[in-house]
C-alpha positions as CSV (number, residue, x, y, z in Angstrom):
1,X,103.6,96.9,-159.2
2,X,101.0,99.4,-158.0
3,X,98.0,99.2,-161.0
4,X,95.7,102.4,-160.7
5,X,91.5,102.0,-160.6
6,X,89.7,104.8,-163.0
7,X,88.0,107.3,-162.1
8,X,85.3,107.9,-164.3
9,X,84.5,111.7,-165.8
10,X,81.7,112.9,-167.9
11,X,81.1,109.1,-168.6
12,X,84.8,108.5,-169.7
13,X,86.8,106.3,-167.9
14,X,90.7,108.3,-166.9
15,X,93.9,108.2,-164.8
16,X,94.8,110.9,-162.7
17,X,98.3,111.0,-163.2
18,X,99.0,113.0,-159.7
19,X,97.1,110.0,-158.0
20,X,99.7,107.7,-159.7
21,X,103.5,106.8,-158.1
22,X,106.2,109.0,-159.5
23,X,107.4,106.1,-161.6
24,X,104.6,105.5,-163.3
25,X,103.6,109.2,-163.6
26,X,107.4,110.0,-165.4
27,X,106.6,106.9,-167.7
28,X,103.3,107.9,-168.7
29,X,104.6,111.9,-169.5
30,X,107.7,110.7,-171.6
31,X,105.8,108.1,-173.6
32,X,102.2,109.1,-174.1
33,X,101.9,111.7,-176.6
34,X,100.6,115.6,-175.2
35,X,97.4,115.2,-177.2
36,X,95.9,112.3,-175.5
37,X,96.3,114.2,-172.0
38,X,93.2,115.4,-170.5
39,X,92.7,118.2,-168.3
40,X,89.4,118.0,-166.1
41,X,87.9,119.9,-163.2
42,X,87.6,118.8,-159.6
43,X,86.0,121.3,-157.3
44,X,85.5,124.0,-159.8
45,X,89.1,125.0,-159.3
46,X,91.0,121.9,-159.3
47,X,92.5,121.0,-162.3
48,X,93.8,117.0,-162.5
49,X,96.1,115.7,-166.2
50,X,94.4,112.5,-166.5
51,X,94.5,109.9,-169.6
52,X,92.5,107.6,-170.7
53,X,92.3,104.1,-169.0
54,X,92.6,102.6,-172.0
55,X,96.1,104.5,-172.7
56,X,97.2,103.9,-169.1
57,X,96.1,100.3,-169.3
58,X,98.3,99.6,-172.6
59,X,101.8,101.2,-171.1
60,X,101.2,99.6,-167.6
61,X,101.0,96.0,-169.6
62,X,104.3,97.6,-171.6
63,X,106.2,98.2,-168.8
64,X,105.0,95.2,-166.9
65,X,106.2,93.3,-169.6
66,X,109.7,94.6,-169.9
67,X,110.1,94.4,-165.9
68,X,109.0,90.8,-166.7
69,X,111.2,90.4,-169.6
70,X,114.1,92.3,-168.2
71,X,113.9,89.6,-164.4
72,X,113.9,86.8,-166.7
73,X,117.1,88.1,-168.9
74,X,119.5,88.5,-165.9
75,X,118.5,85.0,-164.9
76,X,120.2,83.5,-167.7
């Protein structure tokens, strides 16, 4: 499973969520609340949703482990 690097913005470390495979980008907008998203600017015109690493880091290790979870069920 594709695992994104951070970029790092005004010293905080963030996931651009347009940078990240459809999957992962659906997940992350039906799970993470609309607070924690953060809009930042690229190029003066640019604007990229990011989270935090921190946030992206705990749902990847969610979802990782129900993929995980889920292959080891239907082995049974």
């Amino acid at each position: 499973m594709y695992k994104a690097r951070p970029v790092y913005h005004s010293g905080q470390a963030l996931v651009q969520l347009s940078r990240l495979p459809n999957n992962q980008s659906d997940y992350l907008s039906r799970i993470i609340p609309a607070g924690n998203f953060i809009s930042i600017c690229i190029e003066d015109d640019d604007h990229e949703l990011c989270i935090r690493y921190e946030d992206y880091e705990h749902c990847y290790q969610l979802l990782h482990s129900n993929d995980f979870e889920t292959y080891f069920d239907s082995q049974l």
